[in-house]
Structure formats: structure tokens, C-alpha cells
C-alpha positions as a LaTeX table, in Angstrom:
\begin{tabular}{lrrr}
\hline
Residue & $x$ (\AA) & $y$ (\AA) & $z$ (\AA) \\
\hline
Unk1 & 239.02 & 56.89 & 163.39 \\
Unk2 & 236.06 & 55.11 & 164.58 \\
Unk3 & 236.60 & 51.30 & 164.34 \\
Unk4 & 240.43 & 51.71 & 164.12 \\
Unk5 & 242.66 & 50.70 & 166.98 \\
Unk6 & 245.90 & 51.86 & 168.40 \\
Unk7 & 247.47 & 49.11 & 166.69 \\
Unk8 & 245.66 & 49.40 & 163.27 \\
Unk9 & 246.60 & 53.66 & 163.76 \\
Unk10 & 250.18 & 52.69 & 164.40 \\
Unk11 & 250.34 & 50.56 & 161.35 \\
Unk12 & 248.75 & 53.24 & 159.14 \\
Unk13 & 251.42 & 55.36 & 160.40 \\
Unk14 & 254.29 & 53.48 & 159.52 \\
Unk15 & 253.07 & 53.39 & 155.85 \\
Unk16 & 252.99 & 56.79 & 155.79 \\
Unk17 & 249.39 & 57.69 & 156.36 \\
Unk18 & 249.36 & 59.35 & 159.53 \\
Unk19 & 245.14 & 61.39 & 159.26 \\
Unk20 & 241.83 & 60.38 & 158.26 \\
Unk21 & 241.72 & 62.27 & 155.82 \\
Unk22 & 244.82 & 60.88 & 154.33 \\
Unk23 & 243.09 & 57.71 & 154.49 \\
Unk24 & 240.11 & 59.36 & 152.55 \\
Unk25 & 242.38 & 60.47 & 149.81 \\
Unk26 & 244.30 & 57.36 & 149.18 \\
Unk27 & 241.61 & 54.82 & 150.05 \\
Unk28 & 241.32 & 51.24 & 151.88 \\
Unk29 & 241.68 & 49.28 & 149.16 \\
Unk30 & 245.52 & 51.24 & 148.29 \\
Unk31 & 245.71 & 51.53 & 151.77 \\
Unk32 & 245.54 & 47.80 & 152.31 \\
Unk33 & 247.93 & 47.21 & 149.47 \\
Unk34 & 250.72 & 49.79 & 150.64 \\
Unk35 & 250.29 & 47.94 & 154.23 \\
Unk36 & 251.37 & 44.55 & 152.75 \\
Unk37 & 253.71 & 45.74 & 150.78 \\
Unk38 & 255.46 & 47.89 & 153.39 \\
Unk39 & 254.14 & 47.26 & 156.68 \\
Unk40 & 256.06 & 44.97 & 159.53 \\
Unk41 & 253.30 & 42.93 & 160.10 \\
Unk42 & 250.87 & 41.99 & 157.40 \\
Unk43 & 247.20 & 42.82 & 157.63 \\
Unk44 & 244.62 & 40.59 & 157.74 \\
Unk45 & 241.21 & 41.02 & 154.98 \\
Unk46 & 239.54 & 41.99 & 158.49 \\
Unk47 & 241.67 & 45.21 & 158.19 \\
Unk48 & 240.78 & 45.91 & 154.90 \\
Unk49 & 237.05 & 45.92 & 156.10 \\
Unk50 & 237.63 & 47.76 & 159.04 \\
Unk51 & 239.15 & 50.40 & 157.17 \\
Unk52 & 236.65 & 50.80 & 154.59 \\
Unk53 & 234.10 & 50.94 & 157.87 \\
Unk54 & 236.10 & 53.26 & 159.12 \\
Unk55 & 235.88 & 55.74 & 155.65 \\
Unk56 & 232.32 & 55.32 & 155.96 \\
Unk57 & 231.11 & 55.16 & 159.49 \\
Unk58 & 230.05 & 51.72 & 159.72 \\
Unk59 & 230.52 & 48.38 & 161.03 \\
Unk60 & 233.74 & 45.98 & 159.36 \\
Unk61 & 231.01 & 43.29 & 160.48 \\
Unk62 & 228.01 & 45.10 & 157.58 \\
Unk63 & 231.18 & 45.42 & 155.20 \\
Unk64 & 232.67 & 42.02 & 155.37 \\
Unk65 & 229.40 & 40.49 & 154.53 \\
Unk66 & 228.15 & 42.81 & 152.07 \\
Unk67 & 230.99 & 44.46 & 150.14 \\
Unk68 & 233.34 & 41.42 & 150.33 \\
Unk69 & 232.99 & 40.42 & 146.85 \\
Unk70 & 233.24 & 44.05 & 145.07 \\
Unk71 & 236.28 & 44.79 & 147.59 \\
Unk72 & 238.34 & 41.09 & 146.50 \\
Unk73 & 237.37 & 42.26 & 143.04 \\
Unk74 & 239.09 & 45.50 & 143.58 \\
Unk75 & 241.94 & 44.14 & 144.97 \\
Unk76 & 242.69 & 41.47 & 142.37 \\
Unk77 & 242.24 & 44.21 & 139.60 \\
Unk78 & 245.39 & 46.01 & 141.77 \\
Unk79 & 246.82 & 42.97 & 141.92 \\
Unk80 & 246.76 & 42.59 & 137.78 \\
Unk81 & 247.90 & 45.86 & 137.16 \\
Unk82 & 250.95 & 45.29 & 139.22 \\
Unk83 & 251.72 & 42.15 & 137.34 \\
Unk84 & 251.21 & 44.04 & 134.01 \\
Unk85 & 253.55 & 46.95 & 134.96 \\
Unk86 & 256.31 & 44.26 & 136.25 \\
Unk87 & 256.29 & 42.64 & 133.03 \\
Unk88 & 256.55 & 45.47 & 131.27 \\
Unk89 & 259.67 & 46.49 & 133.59 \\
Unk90 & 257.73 & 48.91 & 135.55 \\
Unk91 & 256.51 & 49.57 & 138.56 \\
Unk92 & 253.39 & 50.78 & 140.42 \\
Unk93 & 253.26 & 52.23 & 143.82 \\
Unk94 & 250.46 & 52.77 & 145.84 \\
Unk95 & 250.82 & 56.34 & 146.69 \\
\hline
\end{tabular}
């Protein structure tokens, strides 16, 4: 994918998302969350932009400064829910 690396591709892989289109389906934000969860080396907030630039064809530069705010949102409401579920003695996986 545009904006993605060999590195970045390789990482996705080992997560188990190995197309763009599987990175469509399950999304950056998920995406990002399965990667430090799972991943060998933990990714950076850069990666989370570049991925979401990567969805939708444009720069990680135009999505770091504009959508930085709604994406940390997003990511701390993942973040909660996973807390929630823990207390409660479950679990949630990003699939």
C-alpha cells in the first residue's frame, strides 16, 4: 500500500493481516492495537497515521496534524473497553 514500507508490510503480516483489503476490513485504529499487542516490535503513533493514510490515499503528514485528536480519542475508547472487559473477567481481541 501506498505510504507503507517493507518493514511496516512485514509487521502487518506477522499480526495476521497480510492485504489491503484486510487492512480495510479491520481498520488502523484495530490494526494499531493488534500490532502492540502482538507485534515484535511496537509501533510508533507515526504508524498509526501512516496506516490510516494508507486506507485513504493520503499523506501520514495531513493525518497526523489533522485527525490526531479524533484518532487518540478512538484509541483511548479501545483502550476503556479493554479495561471494562478485564474487569469483568473477559477479554477483547482485536480481530
Amino acid at each position: 500500500m501506498p505510504g507503507l514500507g517493507p518493514k511496516s508490510e512485514a509487521w502487518l503480516i506477522e499480526v495476521g493481516i497480510t492485504s489491503p483489503d484486510e487492512l480495510r476490513q479491520v481498520g488502523a485504529v484495530r490494526a494499531f492495537i493488534r500490532l502492540q499487542q502482538q507485534c515484535s516490535t511496537k509501533p510508533s503513533l507515526n504508524f498509526l497515521y501512516a496506516m490510516v493514510g494508507a486506507i485513504e490515499g493520503r499523506s501520514w503528514l495531513k493525518i497526523a496534524k489533522h485527525e490526531k485528536s479524533r484518532l487518540l480519542t478512538e484509541l483511548d475508547g479501545y483502550r476503556e473497553l479493554e479495561l471494562l472487559f478485564n474487569a469483568e473477567g473477559a477479554t477483547i481481541t482485536p480481530p
